[in-house]
TORTORBA-293629 format. One line per 3 residues: number of its first residue (from 1); their letters; for each residue x, y, z of C-alpha. Coordinates in Angstrom, 2 decimals, always signed. Layout:
N
NUM> a> X Y Z  ...
***
This chain:
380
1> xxx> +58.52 +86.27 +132.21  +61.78 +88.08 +132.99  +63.89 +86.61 +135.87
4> xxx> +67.48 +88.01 +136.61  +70.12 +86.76 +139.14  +73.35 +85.29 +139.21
7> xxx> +71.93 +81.56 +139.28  +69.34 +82.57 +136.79  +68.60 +83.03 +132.84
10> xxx> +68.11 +86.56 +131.97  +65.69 +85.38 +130.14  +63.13 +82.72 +130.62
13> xxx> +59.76 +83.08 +128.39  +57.14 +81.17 +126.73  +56.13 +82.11 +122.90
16> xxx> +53.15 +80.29 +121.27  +53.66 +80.27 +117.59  +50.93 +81.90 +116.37
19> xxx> +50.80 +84.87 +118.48  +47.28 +86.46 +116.94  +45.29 +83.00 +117.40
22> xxx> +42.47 +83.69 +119.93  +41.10 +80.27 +120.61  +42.01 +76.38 +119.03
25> xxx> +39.53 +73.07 +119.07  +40.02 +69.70 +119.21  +42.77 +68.16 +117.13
28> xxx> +44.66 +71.57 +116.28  +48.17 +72.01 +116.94  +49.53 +73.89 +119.16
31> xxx> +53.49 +74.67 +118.91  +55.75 +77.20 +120.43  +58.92 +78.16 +122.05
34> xxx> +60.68 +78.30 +125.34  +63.39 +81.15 +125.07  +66.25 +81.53 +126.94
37> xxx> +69.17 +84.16 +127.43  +71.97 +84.28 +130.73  +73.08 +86.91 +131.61
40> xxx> +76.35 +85.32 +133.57  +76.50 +81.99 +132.36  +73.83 +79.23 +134.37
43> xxx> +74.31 +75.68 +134.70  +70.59 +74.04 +133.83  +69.98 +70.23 +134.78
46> xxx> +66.95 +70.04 +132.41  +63.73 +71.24 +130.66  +60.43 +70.01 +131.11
49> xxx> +57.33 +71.63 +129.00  +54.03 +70.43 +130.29  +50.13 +71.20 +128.82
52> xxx> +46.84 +70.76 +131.33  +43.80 +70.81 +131.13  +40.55 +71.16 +133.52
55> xxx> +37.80 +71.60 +135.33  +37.62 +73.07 +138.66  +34.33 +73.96 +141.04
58> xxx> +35.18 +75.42 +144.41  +32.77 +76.58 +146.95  +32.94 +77.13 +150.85
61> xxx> +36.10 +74.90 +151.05  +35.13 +71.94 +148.88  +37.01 +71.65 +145.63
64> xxx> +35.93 +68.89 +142.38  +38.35 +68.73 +139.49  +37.89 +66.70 +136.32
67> xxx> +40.60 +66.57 +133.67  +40.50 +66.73 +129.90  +44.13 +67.89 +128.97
70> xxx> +47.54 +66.36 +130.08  +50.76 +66.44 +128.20  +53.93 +65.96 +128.98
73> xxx> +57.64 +66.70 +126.96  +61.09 +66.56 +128.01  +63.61 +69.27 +125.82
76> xxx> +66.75 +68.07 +124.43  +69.08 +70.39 +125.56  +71.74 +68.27 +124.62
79> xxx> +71.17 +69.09 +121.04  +71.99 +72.69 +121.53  +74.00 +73.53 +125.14
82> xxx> +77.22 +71.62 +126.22  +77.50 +70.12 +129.48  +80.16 +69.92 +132.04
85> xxx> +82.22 +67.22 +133.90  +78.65 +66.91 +136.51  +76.41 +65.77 +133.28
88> xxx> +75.06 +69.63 +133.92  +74.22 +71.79 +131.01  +76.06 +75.03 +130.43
91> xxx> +73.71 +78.17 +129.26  +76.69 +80.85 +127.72  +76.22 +84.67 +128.83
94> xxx> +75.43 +86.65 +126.00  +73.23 +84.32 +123.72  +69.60 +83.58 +123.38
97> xxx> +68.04 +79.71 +122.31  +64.85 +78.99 +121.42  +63.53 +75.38 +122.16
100> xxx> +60.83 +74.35 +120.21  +58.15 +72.23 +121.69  +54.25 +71.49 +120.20
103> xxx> +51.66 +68.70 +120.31  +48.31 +68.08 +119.40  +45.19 +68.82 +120.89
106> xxx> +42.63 +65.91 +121.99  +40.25 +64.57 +119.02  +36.66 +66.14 +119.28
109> xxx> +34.05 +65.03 +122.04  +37.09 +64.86 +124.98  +37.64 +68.67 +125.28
112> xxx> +35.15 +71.30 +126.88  +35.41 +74.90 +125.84  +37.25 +77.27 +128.36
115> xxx> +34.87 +79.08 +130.29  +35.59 +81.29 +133.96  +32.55 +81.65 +136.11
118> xxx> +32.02 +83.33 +140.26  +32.60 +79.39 +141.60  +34.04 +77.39 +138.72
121> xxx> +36.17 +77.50 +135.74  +37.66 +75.78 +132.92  +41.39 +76.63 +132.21
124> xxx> +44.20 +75.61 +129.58  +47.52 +76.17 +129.61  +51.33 +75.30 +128.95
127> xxx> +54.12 +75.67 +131.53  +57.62 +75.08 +131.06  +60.30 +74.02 +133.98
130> xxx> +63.66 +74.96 +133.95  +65.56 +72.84 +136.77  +68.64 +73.97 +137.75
133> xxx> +71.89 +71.65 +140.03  +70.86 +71.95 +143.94  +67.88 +74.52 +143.40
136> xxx> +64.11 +75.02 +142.99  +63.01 +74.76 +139.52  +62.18 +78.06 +137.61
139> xxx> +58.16 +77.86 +136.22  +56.71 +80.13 +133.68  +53.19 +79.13 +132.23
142> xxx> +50.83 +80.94 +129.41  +47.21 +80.04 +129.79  +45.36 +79.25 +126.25
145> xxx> +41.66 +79.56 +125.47  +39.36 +76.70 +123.64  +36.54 +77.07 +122.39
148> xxx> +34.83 +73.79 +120.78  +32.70 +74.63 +117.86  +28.69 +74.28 +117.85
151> xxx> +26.58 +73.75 +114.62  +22.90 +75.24 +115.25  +21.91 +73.81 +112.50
154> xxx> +21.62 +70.49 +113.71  +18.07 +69.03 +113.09  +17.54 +69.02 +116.65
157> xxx> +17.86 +72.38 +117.12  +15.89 +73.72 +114.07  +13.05 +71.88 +115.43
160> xxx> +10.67 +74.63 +116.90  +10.14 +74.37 +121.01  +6.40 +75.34 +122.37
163> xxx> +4.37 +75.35 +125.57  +1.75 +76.87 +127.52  +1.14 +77.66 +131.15
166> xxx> -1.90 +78.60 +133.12  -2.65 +80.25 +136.97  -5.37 +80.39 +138.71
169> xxx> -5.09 +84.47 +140.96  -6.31 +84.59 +144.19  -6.93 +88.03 +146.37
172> xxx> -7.14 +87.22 +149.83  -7.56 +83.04 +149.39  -10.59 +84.27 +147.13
175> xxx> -10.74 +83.40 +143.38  -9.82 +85.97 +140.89  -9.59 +84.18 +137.91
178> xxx> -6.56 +83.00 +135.64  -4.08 +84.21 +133.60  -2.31 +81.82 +130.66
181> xxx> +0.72 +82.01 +128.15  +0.97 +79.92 +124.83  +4.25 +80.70 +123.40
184> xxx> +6.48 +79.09 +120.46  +9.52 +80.12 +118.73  +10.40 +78.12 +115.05
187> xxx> +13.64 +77.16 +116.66  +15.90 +76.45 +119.45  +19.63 +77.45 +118.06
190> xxx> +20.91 +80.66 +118.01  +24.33 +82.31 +117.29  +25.18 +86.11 +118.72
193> xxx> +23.30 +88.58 +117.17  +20.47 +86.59 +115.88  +17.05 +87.53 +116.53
196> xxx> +14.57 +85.04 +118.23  +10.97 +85.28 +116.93  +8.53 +84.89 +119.40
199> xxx> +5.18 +83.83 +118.69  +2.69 +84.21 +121.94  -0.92 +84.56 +123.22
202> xxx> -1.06 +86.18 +126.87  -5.02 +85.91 +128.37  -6.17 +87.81 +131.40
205> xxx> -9.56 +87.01 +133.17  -8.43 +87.88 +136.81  -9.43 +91.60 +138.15
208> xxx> -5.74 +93.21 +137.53  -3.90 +94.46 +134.75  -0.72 +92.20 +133.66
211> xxx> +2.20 +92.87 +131.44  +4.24 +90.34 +129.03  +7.49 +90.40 +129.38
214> xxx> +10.30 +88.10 +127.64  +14.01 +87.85 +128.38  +17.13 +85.88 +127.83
217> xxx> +18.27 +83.85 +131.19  +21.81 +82.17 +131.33  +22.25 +79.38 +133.85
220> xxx> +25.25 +78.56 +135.31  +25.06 +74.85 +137.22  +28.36 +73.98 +139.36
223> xxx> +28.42 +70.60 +140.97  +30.04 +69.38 +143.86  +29.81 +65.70 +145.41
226> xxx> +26.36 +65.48 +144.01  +25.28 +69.00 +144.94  +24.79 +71.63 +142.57
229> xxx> +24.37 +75.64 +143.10  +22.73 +77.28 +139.94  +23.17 +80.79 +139.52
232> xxx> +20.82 +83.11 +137.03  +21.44 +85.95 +135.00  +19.26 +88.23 +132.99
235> xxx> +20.98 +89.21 +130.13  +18.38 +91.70 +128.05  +14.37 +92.02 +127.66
238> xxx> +11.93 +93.40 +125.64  +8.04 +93.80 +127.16  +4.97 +94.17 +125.51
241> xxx> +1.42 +96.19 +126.07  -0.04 +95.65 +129.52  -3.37 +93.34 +129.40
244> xxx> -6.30 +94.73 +131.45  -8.87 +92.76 +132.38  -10.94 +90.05 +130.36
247> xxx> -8.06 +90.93 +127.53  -5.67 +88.78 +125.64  -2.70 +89.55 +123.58
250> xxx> -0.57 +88.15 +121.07  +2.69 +88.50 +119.66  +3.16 +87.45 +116.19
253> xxx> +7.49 +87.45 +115.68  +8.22 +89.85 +118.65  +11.77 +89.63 +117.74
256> xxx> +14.53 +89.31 +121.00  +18.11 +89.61 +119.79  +21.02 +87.44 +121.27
259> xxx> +23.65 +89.66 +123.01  +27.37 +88.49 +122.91  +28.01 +85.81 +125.89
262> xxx> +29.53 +82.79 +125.95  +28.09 +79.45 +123.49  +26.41 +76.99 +125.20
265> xxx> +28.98 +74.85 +127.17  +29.06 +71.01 +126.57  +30.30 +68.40 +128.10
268> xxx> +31.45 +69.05 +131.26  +30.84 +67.02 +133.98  +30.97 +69.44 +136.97
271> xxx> +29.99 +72.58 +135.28  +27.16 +73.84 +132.94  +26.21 +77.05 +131.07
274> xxx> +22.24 +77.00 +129.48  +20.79 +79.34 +127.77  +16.39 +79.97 +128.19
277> xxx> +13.91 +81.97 +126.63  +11.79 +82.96 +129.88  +8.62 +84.22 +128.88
280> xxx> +6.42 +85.65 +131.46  +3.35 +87.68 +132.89  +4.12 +90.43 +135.92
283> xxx> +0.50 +90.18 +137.74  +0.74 +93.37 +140.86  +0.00 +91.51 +144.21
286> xxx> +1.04 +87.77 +142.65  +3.60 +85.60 +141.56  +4.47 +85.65 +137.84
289> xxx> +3.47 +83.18 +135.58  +6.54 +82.48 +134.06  +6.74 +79.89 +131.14
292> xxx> +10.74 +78.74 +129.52  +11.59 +77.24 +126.32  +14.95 +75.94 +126.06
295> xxx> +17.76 +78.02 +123.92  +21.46 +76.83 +122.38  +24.13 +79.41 +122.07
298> xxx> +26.07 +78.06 +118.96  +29.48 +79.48 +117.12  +28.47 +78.01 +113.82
301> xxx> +25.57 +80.60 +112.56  +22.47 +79.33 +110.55  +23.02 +78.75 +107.32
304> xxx> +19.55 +79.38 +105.88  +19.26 +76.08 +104.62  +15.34 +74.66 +103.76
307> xxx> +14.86 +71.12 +105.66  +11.68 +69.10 +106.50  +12.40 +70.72 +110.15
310> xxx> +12.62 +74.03 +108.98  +9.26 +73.67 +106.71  +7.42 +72.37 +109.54
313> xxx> +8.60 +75.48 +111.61  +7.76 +77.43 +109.06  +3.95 +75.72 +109.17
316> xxx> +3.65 +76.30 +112.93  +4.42 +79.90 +112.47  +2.05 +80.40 +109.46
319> xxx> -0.84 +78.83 +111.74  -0.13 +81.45 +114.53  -0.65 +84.13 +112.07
322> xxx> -3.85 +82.52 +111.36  -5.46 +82.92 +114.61  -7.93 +85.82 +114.15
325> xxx> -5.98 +89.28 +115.83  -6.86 +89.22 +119.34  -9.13 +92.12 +121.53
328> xxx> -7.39 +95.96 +121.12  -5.49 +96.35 +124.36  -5.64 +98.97 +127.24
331> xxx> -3.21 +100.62 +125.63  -4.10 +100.83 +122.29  -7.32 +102.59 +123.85
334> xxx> -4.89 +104.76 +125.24  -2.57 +105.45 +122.07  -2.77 +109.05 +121.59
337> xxx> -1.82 +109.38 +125.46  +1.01 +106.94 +125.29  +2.45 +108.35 +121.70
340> xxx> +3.57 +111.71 +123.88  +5.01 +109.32 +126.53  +9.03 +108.04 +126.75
343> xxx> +9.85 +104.98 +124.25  +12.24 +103.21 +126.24  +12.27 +99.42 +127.10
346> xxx> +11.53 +98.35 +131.29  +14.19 +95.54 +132.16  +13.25 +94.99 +135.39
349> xxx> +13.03 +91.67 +137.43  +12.67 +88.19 +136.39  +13.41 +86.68 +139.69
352> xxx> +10.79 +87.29 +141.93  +12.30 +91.10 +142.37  +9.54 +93.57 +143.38
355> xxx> +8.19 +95.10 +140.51  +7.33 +98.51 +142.53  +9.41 +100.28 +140.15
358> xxx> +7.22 +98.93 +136.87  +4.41 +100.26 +137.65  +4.91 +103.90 +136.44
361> xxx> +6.18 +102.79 +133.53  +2.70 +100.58 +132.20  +2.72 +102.27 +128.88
364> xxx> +6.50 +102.42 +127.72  +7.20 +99.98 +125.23  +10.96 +99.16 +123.55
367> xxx> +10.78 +100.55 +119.84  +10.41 +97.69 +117.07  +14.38 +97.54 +115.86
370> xxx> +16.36 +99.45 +118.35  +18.06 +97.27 +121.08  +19.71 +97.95 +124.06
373> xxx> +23.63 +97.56 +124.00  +24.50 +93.71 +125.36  +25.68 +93.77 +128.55
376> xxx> +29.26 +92.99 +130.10  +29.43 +89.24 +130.60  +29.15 +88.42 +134.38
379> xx> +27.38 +86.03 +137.22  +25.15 +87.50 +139.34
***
């Protein structure tokens, strides 16, 4: 920041030390500078350099803040600038000083990573305040991002995650059978670019044709005074072979890869970011049956390493592959027809959006490998 006047410095700027660091965690230091430069000489009755911290939800007027940063450090200017017969410091024209400030960040488990959402955010950042005899204090600030780190390969989330879900169709309050998922993956934590491996058995007995679909849904929870608004957000999808009737399917490590976005955001008590593998039927003329098994969005990648967890994920999977291949589908019937046909994925709805625009599209399916470009990170 550049501020120029008679009664102020030329130059008034903050300057972290390391200029190329993108993020810091708990306990690193952070150090810097405040610069300053008169042009005419200014008479300066202190310096103040401040660091905050926190939380902030705001919606329709209503406002929640929680803290988790607060630091506070007088400069002595008296080590560098003489003062006059008023006790008031004396900046010379011509010259630049540097005042050096730092301190140290919380230990781990008090911080929340930085995060900036449509009704909430969390922000860092350092000001400094130059006060000045009989005038309003000059303010210049530089925000700072944190980002707290997040093993995956905790044994918690190596553990695998299952479950199934069943619906019984109606067509006009008459029975029309049911439709079920059974879906695992071997585990639940997951760094960007990672694939998910999703092991699944779709069943069809009603009258229609269905189609599996799978997708990657962040949450975003902001709280206020007890009352929370959750916003959703599809972030990329992959589909599978529509299921005529008295059909099943299964997937057997239908890989879903996770885009960049944000890790999974701990901590905080007024704002959350989760992370779901939604797994789902589209059945024309019905609700979906929609199934979710929980994901974690990590920064510390798996390592690879064999534990008892791991093994036992590694059994589960082995005993999916040894359920006898299920009924050709529709569209394997239909291959020769459908090997002419467009290969692109359909990454449509997954919020009780009409599906209208699907249904031309019942024999496109996303090529094993090639995946869509992540999306821009944004709330819906």
């Amino acid at each position: 920041m550049v501020l120029s006047s008679a009664n102020k410095p030329q130059v008034f700027r903050l300057l972290f030390s390391d200029q190329n660091r993108t993020f810091y965690s708990s306990g690193d230091k952070l150090s810097g500078s405040v610069q300053l430069e008169a042009g005419p000489p200014c008479r300066l009755t202190g310096l103040r350099v401040t660091a905050a911290g926190c939380a902030r939800v705001e919606n329709r007027g209503r406002r929640q803040e929680v803290e988790y940063l607060k630091y506070e450090e007088e400069v002595r200017l008296e080590e560098v600038l003489s003062t006059d017969s008023d006790g008031c410091f004396l900046l010379p024209a011509g010259k630049s000083f540097s005042f050096q400030f730092g301190f140290e960040l919380p230990a781990s488990g008090r911080l929340v990573s930085s995060f900036k959402g449509k009704f909430g955010s969390v922000r860092y950042y350092v000001r400094a305040e130059l006060q000045r005899p009989s005038q309003h204090a000059l303010q210049c600030e530089r925000e700072f991002e944190v980002e707290e780190p997040l093993d995956v390969n905790q044994p918690d989330l190596l553990a695998p995650a299952a479950a199934s879900r069943q619906k019984k169709v109606t067509c006009m309050f008459i029975p029309d059978g049911q439709v079920s998922i059974t879906a695992q993956i071997d585990r639940k934590g997951f760094c960007e670019g990672e694939d998910i491996n999703i092991n699944a058995k779709f069943e069809n007995t009603c009258s229609r044709m269905v189609v599996p679909k799978a997708a990657i849904i962040a949450k975003h929870s902001y709280s206020i005074n007890s009352q929370t608004k959750v916003l959703r957000q599809k972030l990329t999808a992959v589909r599978g072979n529509p299921i005529i009737s008295g059909m099943c399917d299964m997937w057997q490590g239908r890989t879903i890869r996770v885009p960049k976005l944000r890790p999974t955001l701990l901590g905080c008590d007024i704002i959350k970011v989760d992370y779901v593998l939604m797994i789902y039927l589209h059945i024309p003329g019905s609700e979906k049956l929609i199934l979710e098994l929980p994901l974690v969005i990590g920064t510390i990648p798996f390592s690879g390493v064999g534990s008892r967890t791991s093994s036992m994920s590694s059994q589960a999977s082995s005993s999916w592959a040894s359920i006898p291949s299920a009924p050709p589908s529709y569209s394997n019937i239909h291959r020769d027809l459908r090997a002419e046909g467009p290969r692109v994925p359909l990454l449509h709805d997954y919020d009780g959006a009409d599906d209208d625009d699907d249904e031309g599209g019942l024999f496109m399916r996303a090529p094993q490998g090639c995946y869509p470009p992540p999306p821009a990170y944004s709330e819906v």
